[in-house]
C-alpha angles and dihedrals in degrees: 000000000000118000103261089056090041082051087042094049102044092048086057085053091052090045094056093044093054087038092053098038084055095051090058106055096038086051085069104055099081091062091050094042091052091044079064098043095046090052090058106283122125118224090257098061094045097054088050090059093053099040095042090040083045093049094051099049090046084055095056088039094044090035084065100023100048121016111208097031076139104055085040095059101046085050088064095030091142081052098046101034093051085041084054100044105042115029099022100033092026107039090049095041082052104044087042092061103045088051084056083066100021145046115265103239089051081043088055095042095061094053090055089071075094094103096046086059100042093058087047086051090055101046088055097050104039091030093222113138116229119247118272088254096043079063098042084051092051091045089053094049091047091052084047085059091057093056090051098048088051090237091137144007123055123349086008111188124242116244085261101059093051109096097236091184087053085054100052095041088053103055084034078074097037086063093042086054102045084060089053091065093042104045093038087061088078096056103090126218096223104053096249086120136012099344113229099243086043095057090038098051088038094047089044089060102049083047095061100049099048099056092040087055084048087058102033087061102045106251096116120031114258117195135152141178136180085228107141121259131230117233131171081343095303122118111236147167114278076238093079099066101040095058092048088042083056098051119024102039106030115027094032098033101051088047101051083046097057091044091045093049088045087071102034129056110257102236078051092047088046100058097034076057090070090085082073081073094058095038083055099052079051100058089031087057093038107039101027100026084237119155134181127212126270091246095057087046079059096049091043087053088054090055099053086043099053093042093049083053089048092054087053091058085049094052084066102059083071083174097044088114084061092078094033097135106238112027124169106262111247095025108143106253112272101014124133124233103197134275126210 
């Protein structure tokens, strides 16, 4: 192995360790948000508490990792505030809302439509069309996300027994996401360009405020208690999962994202990203008592399966980063600047 392959290898390494480690602690934030939500808060208020708790552990981290996070940012103000508003503020309103009507794992599910998104973005953009597999893989998931929906197959549910807000609120959040990976390509590991704790802690920030201004005047509902929350069937301070909301899924989680994403392609990152869904029917199972039917584990399997046939699709269009809008100039062709 000569030394650029060993380097090569061992940042795709990196890359999947930070990618799968951010996939497990944000899988748990929809069974920390609902215990909120079930104990009296509205999904406002809870994702006020996580983005505003999140904000402020990434300023203590990036005030002694990285001096100047501040001057940085603001350097890069159009980048950070769009990165705050859309896939931190928009993608958890989102997701907090459609766990209100739906269980977390199908929640989940339907923001997970990201991918899907993501590959359709990029055809349109790049106009290269994906690879026939890549598309057999999209049309599986999508028949996946009909199983778990209940749409078809036994016991199959009316129209008016389907949660439409959940729905919407669901692939509000699949939008929201898709830009995530998009957006978080143009963040760099190695500090050349926006630096990764720079854009989380930034992003965090706008986030905040923004859905704090949402609640504050009145557009979205904002509403808390002190009211104790049940976890793992304990009774606990609301304190308990604010701060791990805070912390686990949001802090750690966004910045292992963005540094996961640095050293991956984003379409890659994304799916790779699908194990989030696995790690959330755990902590909802293990943290709420919440199950999901064994149709719409089906369906959840299909999914995974059509989205990991779909990656291998993508492994094929070895170039595809070529064409990737945007790219930094001077960016050797087919590497890779960072996601997350």
């Amino acid at each position: 192995m000569t030394a650029s392959n060993g380097t090569t290898a061992g940042h795709f390494r990196t890359g999947m360790i930070f990618a799968v480690a951010s996939a497990f602690t944000f899988g748990m934030a929809g069974a920390l948000g609902k215990s909120l939500i079930e104990a009296g808060w509205s999904p406002t208020a809870a994702v006020v508490a996580r983005l505003t708790g999140g904000a402020l552990v990434m300023a203590v981290v990036a005030t002694i990792l990285r001096r100047g996070w501040v001057r940085e940012a603001l350097s890069h103000k159009g980048t950070v505030i769009a990165y705050g508003a859309i896939p931190i503020a928009g993608a958890q309103l989102c997701y907090f809302n459609a766990v209100t009507y739906l269980p977390v794992g199908v929640a989940l599910l339907l923001e997970y439509a990201a991918p899907l998104l993501v590959v359709g973005w990029v055809w349109a953009t790049t106009r290269r069309r994906p690879s026939t597999l890549t598309l057999a893989g999209v049309a599986i998931a999508i028949a996946g996300i009909t199983l778990v929906l209940g749409l078809f197959g036994p016991g199959s549910h009316t129209g008016a027994q389907i949660s439409l807000a959940g729905i919407a609120w669901g692939m509000g959040a699949a939008v929201c996401a898709a830009c995530y990976f998009v957006m978080s390509d143009k963040a760099s590991a190695d500090g050349t360009g926006l630096h990764s704790i720079t854009l989380a802690t930034g992003g965090l920030v706008v986030g905040a405020a923004t859905v704090a201004l949402l609640g504050v005047s009145g557009v979205m509902p904002l509403a808390f208690t002190s009211h104790g929350t049940t976890l793992a069937g304990l009774t606990t301070s609301w304190l308990v999962p604010v701060i791990a909301l805070a912390i686990v899924p949001t802090a750690m989680a966004y910045t292992f994202g963005i540094m996961g994403i640095a050293r991956l392609q984003p379409r890659f990152a994304s799916l790779v990203g699908l194990s989030e869904v696995m790690f959330a029917v755990l902590s909802a199972w293990a943290l709420l008592g919440e199950a999901i039917t064994g149709i719409q584990l089906l369906g959840g399997a299909v999914v995974l399966a059509g989205l990991a046939l779909a990656r291998q699709g993508d492994r094929g269009e070895a170039t595809w980063h070529d064409d990737w809008p945007d790219s930094p100039e001077g960016l050797p062709a087919g590497q890779t600047i960072g996601r997350s």
